[in-house]
Structure formats: structure tokens, C-alpha cells
C-alpha positions in Angstrom: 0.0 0.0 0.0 0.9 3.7 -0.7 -0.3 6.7 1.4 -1.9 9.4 -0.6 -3.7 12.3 0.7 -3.9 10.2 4.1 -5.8 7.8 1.9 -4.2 4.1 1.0 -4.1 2.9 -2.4 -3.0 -0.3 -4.1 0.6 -0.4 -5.1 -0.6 -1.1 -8.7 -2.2 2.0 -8.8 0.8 3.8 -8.4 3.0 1.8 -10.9 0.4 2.2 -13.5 0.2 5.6 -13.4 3.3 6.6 -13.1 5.2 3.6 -15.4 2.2 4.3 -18.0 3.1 8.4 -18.3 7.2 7.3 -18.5 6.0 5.0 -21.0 4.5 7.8 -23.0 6.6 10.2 -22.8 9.4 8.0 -23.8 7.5 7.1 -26.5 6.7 9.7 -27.8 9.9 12.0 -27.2 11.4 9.2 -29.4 8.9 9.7 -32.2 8.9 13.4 -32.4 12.6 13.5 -32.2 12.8 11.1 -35.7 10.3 13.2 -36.9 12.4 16.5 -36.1 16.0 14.6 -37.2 17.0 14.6 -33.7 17.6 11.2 -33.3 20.2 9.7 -32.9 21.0 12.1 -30.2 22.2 11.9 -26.8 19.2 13.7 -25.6 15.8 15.0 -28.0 15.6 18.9 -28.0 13.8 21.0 -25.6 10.9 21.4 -28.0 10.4 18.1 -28.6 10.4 17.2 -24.5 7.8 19.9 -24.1 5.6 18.6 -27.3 5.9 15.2 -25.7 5.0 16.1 -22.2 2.0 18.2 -23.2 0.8 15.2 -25.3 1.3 12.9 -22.2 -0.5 15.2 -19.8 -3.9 15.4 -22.2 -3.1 11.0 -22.3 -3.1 10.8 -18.8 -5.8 12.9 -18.0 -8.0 11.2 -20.6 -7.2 7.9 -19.4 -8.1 8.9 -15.6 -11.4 10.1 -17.2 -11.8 6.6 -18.5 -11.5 5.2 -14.9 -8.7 3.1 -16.3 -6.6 4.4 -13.0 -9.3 3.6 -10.8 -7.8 1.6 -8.1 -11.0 -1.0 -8.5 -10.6 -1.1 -11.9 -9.9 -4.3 -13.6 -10.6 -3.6 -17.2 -8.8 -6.0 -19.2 -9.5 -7.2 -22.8 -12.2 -6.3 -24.8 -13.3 -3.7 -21.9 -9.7 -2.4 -21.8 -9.2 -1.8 -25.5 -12.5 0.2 -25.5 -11.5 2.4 -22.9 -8.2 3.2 -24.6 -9.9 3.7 -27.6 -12.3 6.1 -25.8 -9.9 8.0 -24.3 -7.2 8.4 -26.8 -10.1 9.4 -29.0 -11.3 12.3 -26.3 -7.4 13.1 -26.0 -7.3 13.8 -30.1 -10.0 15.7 -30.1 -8.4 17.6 -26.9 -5.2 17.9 -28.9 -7.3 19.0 -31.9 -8.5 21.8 -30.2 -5.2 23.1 -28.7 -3.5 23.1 -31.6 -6.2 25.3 -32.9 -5.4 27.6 -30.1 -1.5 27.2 -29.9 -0.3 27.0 -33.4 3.3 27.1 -32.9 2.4 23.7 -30.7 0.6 21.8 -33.9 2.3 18.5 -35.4 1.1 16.6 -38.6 -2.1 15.2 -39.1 -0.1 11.9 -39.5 2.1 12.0 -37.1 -1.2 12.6 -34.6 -3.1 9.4 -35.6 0.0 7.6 -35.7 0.7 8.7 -32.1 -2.9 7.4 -30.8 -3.0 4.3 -32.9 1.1 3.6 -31.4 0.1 4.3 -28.0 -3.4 2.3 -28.0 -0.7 -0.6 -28.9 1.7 0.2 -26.4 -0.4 0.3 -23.7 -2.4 -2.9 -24.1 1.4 -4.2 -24.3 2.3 -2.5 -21.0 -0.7 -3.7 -19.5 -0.5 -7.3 -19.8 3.7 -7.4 -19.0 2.3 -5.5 -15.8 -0.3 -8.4 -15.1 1.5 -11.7 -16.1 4.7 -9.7 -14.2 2.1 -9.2 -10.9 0.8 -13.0 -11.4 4.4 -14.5 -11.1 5.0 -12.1 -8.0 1.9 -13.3 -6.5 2.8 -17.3 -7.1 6.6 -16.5 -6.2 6.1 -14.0 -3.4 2.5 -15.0 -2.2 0.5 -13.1 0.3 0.9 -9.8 1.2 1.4 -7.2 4.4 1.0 -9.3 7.2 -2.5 -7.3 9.2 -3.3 -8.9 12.9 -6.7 -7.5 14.4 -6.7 -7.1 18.0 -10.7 -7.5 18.6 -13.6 -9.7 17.7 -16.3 -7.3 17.9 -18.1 -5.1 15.7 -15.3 -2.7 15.1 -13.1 -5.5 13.8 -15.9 -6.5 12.0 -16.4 -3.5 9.8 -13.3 -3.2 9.2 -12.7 -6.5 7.8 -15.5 -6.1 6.0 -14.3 -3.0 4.1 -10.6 -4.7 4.0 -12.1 -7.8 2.5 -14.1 -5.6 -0.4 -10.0 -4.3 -1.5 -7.9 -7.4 -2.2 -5.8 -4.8 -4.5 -4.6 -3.1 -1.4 -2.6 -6.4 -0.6 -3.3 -6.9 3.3 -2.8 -10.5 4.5 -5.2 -11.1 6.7 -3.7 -13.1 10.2 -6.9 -13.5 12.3 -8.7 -11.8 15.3 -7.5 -11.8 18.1 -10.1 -12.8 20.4 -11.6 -10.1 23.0 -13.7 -11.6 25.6 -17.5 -10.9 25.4 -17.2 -9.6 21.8 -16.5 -12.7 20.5 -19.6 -14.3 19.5 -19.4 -11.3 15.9 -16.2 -12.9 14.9 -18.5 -15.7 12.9 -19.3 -12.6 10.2 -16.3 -12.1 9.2 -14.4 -15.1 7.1 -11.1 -14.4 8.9 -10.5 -16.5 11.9 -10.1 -16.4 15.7 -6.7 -17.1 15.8 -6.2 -16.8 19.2 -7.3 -14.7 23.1 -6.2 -11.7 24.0 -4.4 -12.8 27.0 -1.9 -14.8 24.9 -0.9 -12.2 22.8 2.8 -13.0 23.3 2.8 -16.2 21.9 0.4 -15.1 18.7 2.9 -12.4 17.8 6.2 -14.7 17.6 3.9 -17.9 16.0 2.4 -15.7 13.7 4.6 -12.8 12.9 2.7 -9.3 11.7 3.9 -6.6 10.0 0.6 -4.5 11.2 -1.2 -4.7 13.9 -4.9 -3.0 14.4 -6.1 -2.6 17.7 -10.6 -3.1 17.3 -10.9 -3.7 20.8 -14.3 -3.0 22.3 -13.4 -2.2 25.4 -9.8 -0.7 26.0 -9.4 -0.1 29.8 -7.6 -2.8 31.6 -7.2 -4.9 28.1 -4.7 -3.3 26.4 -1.8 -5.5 26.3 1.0 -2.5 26.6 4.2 -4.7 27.0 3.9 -7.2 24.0 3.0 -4.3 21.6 5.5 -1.6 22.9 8.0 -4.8 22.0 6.5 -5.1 19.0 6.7 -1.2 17.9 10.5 -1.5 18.7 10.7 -4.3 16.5 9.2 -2.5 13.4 6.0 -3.3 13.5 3.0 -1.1 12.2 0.4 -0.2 14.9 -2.5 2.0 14.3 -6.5 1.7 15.8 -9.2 0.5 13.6 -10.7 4.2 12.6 -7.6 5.2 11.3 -7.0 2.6 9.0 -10.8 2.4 8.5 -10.3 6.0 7.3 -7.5 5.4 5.2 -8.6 2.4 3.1 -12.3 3.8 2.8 -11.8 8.1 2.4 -14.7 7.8 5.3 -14.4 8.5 8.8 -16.5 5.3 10.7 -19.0 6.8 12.6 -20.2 2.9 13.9 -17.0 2.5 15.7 -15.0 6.2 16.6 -14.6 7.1 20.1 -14.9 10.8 20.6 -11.4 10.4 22.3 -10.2 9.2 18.6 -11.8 12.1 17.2 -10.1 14.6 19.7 -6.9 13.0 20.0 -6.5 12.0 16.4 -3.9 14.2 13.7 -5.9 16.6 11.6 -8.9 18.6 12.4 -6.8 21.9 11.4 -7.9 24.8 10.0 -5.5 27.2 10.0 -6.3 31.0 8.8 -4.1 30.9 5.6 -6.4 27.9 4.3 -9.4 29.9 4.9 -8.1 33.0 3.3 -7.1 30.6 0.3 -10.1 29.3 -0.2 -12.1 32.9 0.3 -9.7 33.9 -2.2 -9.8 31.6 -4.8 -13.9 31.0 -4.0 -14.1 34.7 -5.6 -11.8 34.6 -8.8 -13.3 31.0 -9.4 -17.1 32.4 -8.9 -16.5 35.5 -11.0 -14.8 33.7 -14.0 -17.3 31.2 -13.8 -19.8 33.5 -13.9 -18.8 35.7 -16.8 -17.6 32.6 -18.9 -20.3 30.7 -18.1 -22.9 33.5 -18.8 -24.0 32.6 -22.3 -24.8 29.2 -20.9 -26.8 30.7 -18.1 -28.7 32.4 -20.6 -29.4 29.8 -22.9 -30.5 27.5 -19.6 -33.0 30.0 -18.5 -35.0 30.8 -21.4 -35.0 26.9 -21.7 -36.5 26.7 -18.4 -38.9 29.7 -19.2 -39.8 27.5 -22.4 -40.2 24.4 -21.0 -41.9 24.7 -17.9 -44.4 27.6 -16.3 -42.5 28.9 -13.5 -39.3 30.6 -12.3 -36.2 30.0 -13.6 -34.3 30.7 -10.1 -34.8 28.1 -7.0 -34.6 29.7 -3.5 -34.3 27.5 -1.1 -33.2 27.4 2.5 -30.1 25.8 3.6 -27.5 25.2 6.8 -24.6 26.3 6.7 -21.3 27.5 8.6 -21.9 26.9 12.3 -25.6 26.1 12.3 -25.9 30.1 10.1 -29.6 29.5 7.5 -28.9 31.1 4.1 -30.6 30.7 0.3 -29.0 28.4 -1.9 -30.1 29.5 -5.5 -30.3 26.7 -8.0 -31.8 26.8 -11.3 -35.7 25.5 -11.2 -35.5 21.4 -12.3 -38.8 20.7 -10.9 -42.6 21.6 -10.9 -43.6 24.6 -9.3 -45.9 22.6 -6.9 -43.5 19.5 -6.6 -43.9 19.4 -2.6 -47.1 21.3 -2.5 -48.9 18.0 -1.0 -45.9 16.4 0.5 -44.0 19.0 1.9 -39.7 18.7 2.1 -39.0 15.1 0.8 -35.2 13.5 -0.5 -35.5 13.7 -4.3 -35.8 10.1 -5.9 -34.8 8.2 -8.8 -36.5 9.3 -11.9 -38.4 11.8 -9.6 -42.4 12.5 -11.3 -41.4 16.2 -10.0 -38.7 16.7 -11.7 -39.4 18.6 -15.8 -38.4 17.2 -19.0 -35.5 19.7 -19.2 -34.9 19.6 -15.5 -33.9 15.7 -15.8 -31.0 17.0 -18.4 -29.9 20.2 -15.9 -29.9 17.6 -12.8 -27.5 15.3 -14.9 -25.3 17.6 -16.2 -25.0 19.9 -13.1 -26.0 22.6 -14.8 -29.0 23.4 -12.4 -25.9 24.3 -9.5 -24.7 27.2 -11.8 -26.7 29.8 -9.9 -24.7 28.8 -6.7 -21.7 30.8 -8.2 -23.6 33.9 -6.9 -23.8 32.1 -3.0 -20.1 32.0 -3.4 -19.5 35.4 -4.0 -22.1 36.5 -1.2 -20.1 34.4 1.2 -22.6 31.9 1.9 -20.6 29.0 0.5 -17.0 27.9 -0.8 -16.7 26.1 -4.1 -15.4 22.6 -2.0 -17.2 21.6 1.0 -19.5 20.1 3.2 -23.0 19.9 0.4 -25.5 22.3 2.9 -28.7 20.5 4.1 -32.3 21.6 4.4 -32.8 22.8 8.0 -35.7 20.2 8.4 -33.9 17.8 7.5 -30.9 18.8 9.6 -32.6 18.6 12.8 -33.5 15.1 12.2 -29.8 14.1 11.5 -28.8 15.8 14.9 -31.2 13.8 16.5 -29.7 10.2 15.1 -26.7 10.7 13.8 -23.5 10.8 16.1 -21.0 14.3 15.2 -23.5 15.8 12.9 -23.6 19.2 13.7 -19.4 18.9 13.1 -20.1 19.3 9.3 -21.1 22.8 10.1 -17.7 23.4 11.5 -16.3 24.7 7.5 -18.5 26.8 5.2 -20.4 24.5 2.6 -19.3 24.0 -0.9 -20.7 23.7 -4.4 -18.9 20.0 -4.4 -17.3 18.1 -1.8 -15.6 14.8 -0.9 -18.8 13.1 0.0 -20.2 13.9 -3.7 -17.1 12.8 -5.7 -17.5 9.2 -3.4 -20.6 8.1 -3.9 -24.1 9.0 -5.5 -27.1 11.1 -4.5 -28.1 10.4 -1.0 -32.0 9.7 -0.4 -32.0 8.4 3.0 -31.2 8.4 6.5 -28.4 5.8 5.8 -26.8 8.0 2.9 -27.1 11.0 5.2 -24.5 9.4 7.7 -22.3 8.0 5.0 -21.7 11.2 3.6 -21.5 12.4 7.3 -18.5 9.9 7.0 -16.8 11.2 4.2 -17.2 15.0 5.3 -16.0 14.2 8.3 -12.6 13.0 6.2 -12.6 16.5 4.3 -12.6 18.3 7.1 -10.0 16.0 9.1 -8.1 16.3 6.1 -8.0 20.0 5.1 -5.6 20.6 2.4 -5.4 22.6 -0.9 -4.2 18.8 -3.0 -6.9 17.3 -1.3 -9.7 20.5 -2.5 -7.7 20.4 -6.6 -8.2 16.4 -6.5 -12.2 16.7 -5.6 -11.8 19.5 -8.7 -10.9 16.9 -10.7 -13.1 14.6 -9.8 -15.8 16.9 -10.0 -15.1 17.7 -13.5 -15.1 13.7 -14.3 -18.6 13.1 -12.9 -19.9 16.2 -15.1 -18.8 15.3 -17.9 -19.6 11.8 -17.1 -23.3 12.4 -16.2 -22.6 10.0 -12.9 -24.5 10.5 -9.7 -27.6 13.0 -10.7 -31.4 12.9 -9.6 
């Protein structure tokens, strides 16, 4: 496993992505340099690095759009060539349109097809040397990071659960470690009891971890300090179940966090510069998106005004930074009356209130435009928390543990929860985005608010998500 943005991700992952944009660049720095008589040189020319680089970059991106760096993606054969094809196709087009821009950048017409049709080659090449090569290191080496679980309960549980969903993460699971009353849960988990707490000595030298995770149920008095401070000094990796719950998952586990975990734990920072920054760039962002976005604006509203009788703007109230009530403005997607008999309800999948053209706005985003305006008034940032409905924001409070904690950063126009799953209709959604918020604002950091950007821009384009 590899640690980014306090997340883990499969080794794989990184070796794809960063032996796959070598790969390229190599590639095609070799090409462009034939092309430009610069071969056989010691090293291709400036220009033709930068050429090659800029051609990589639009590749990569492409390819990441085509989930093909996914870290649960395990698109191989027909399904892989497709999404090459798909991508390196979007990344022509892309190329097409910057050469438009930046003549001094363009190459041949044949030297660009002969690029995508080389690298769609390459690639499927690359990619199954990097999956016979991970099969022989799986039969020669097998298993993986040695993970012992120091509980039997529900914490251990759920993490084993979400553990067991990410075999690409390469965590060989030991056993449980049995802890007194909590062992009759163990049987939901396929990973045995390996042992009791008590002999935790013995279950250390016999079975020899590289990590440990401490689940326990109930700490006080249980905690076996001498066998694991021996263990520490040996090397071994020791962490609680919510961190590494938080780190394979992007979620913080609200079934199984002590409030001691959330005070004591790294993170929860949010230093003044980080707010300034993302005042700051919340008012460049809004105002460019505003005036280059304006003719789309337009042509959205007299859609709506065609389409539907009604408003084109959609007030509605919303929770925001520390508890504050503010109007969120939207672009109308549904009918004027839509909760006239019901009164506040989650939206639904293939909502009856929602128009003909508000269906289309909803899947493209394009109804959240308006809340460009909210981020220039101060009312929201463009990453955060998603702001509730006050009604229901009182019931969360009521029944789900940390809530009012998401009102701790202003609101956003997208946020880590919406990038992670889809459109929550539901008590159980609410606290799983809870989870994931509760990550963001652990997590502060301006990578962490561009990579949720990026994201962002994939699920628009993408259509992924929308009600």
C-alpha cells in the first residue's frame, strides 16, 4: 500500500500511473525526435520534450477520465481496449483543439493518428507485461502485508468487511484476536479467531505481523502495553481500527469512533491561511465562472422559461457555517408545486417532479450554476460540506452521532462526499456522507480540495451521480 492524501491505495495503482506516463513520454519523445532529425541524439531537443509532455499530460488525464486508474478497476481485454480507444479518442479531439489555439504547438495530421494508434498498442502491451509480471509475484512471493486484528467485535468487523471488499490493497489477513464478550461477531467475518487476548505474546512470535490493528471493544484494563510496545521496537506497524478504516475507505466510521479518537487524532486543522485561500480563490473562481459561463446561463433560462411555467431561479433554505440558514439559488429542475402535498421530501430516482429539461440540468449539473452567486455573497465555498435543508438537519442531529461537526467549514458547491458516492435519499446515505465529510474536514488541504476538482469535473462530464 501507498499513502496518498492520508488515503491508502494499491501499489498497482501507483505503478500504472506513473510507469504508463514514462512509457508515454518516452514514446513519444522518441517519435517526435525522428520526426524533427534529432535522433540519434544523446538527448531529444527542448521542444520536442515539451511537445511530448504536453501530449502525455492530455493522455493521462484522458485515461483517468476513462477510470482506467481507478484503483478498482480491472478492465482488461475487450473492456480495456475500448476504454483506450475512448480515451485516446477524447485526448485527439483535446489535442485538436489546442493546436487550434496554440499553433506554434501543432504536429502533422499523421504524425497525430500515428501517435494514438502507437500508444493504443503500447499500452495494451504495458498492461498485460504488468499483469503476467504481478501473477508471477503473487505465485513467487505470495501473500501480502501481514494485518493482525486485536478484537472480535463489531469494530473489527467492519473493518474487515471493508478490508475484505479491496484485495488490491494487498493486506494478508492473520486472524482476530479474540476479546472476551465480543466474540460471538467474529462468525461474520471469514477471517479466523486465531487466538485470546491474554496470549498475545505467543500469537505475535507464532504468527509474525507486519501491522497490527487494535478493534478492541473495550480498552481499559485490556490493552496488552508490554507485547506491543515490544513489538513497535521491532518495526512493527500499529495503528486503531478508525484510522486505517479512514484510510482504506476516504470515510471516517461513525459505527466505531470514540470521541477520544476524534479529539486526540492528527488533523482537524484549520488554520487561517487555508481559509483566506479558499475565500480567495472561491471569488476569482465564482467570478470567472460567472462571466464565462454567462451565455450558458442564458441559454438555460429561457430553456426553463420554455419548458416549464414557473421561475427560472430556485430559492431554497439551507444550513450552513456553524448552524448560520442562508438561500442556496439553483436553477428550477422541478414543478412549481412538486412538494405542495408532501411537503420537504429527499429527491428520488426518476423523480415525477422533476421537468423534462430539469432531468437533463440535474445530470449535467448545470442546475448548481446559480450557486456561483452564493459564493461570492459568502454563503458558500466552491469545496465543501454539500448544505442541508434545516428540516432535515434537525433530524440528523437527533440520530446521527457528530453531525452538527459538518457545520464546522462553510459549505461547498462539491465536496468529498459527492465525488464518493451518489445522490443520497435516505437516513443511511445521510450518515455515510456524514463519514466522508468528516474525512474532508479531518483532512484540510489545498491537494486534497484540486483532487475533488478533478473529480468533479469527471462526474460532469460523465453524467454520474444526478437525480
Amino acid at each position: 500500500m501507498i499513502k496518498v492524501l492520508n488515503q491508502y491505495f494499491p501499489r498497482r495503482w501507483a505503478v500504472l500511473l506513473i510507469g504508463e506516463s514514462l512509457v508515454i513520454l518516452l514514446a513519444l519523445s522518441t517519435a517526435l525526435a525522428l520526426q524533427a532529425g534529432d535522433w540519434p541524439a544523446v538527448m531529444p531537443s527542448v521542444p520536442v520534450v515539451l511537445k511530448a509532455l504536453l501530449i502525455t499530460l492530455v493522455c493521462q488525464v484522458c485515461l483517468h477520465y476513462s477510470d482506467l486508474y481507478a484503483p478498482n478497476s480491472g478492465a482488461a481485454g475487450r473492456e480495456l481496449l475500448t476504454r483506450l480507444l475512448q480515451a485516446l479518442g477524447i485526448a485527439s479531439l483535446a489535442l485538436a483543439l489546442i493546436y487550434w489555439l496554440l499553433p506554434e504547438l501543432r504536429l502533422s495530421t499523421g504524425m497525430v493518428v500515428g501517435s494514438v494508434v502507437g500508444l493504443v498498442l503500447l499500452l495494451l502491451v504495458w498492461r498485460r507485461a504488468m499483469d503476467a509480471a504481478a501473477a508471477w509475484l503473487r505465485s513467487a512471493y505470495p501473500g501480502g502485508e501481514r494485518l493482525l486484528v486485536l478484537g472480535s467485535g463489531q469494530r473489527a468487523t467492519e473493518l474487515l468487511r471493508e478490508i475484505e471488499l479491496r484485495p488490491q490493497l494487498g493486506l494478508a489477513l492473520v486472524g482476530l484476536v479474540q476479546d472476551g464478550a465480543a466474540a460471538a461477531a467474529a462468525g461474520s467475518s471469514r477471517v479466523p479467531v486465531v487466538g485470546r487476548l491474554e496470549d498475545i505474546a505467543q500469537l505475535l512470535a507464532a504468527h509474525r505481523p507486519q501491522r497490527i490493528v487494535i478493534a478492541l471493544q473495550e480498552r481499559r484494563s485490556q490493552l496488552p502495553l508490554g507485547p506491543l510496545m515490544a513489538a513497535r521496537a521491532a518495526g512493527v506497524q500499529i495503528e486503531e481500527a478508525p484510522t486505517l478504516f479512514e484510510r482504506i475507505t476516504g470515510r471516517v466510521a461513525l459505527d466505531s469512533v470514540l470521541p477520544s479518537w476524534l479529539i486526540l487524532s492528527d488533523g482537524f486543522r484549520q488554520p487561517r491561511w487555508f481559509n483566506a485561500y479558499q475565500r480567495g480563490t472561491g471569488l476569482l473562481g465564482a467570478a470567472a465562472g460567472l462571466v464565462l459561463l454567462s451565455p450558458v446561463m442564458a441559454l438555460v433560462a429561457l430553456a426553463i422559461k420554455l419548458d416549464s411555467p414557473g421561475p427560472v431561479i430556485y430559492k431554497q433554505q439551507r444550513v450552513g457555517l456553524n448552524g448560520r440558514t442562508f438561500n442556496i439559488f439553483k436553477f428550477r429542475s422541478m414543478r412549481v408545486d412538486a412538494e405542495n402535498g408532501t411537503g420537504p421530501v429527499w429527491a428520488r430516482e426518476r423523480d415525477p417532479r422533476v421537468t423534462r429539461l430539469g432531468y437533463w440540468l440535474r445530470k449535467l449539473r448545470l442546475d448548481e450554476l446559480p450557486q456561483l452567486f452564493n459564493v461570492l455573497r459568502g454563503d458558500m465555498r466552491i469545496i465543501g460540506p454539500r448544505p442541508e435543508r434545516p428540516v432535515f438537519v434537525e433530524d440528523f442531529r437527533k440520530v446521527i452521532p457528530y453531525y452538527e461537526m459538518r457545520h464546522s467549514v462553510p459549505p461547498g458547491i462539491t465536496g468529498w462526499a459527492q465525488v464518493n458516492r451518489d445522490y443520497g435519499a435516505s437516513l443511511d446515505d445521510a450518515r455515510e456522507k456524514l463519514e466522508f465529510d468528516l474525512f474532508y474536514i479531518k483532512n484540510l488541504s489545498v491537494w486534497l480540495d484540486l483532487f475533488i476538482l478533478f473529480q468533479t469535473t469527471k462526474i460532469m462530464f460523465l453524467g454520474r451521480g444526478a437525480r
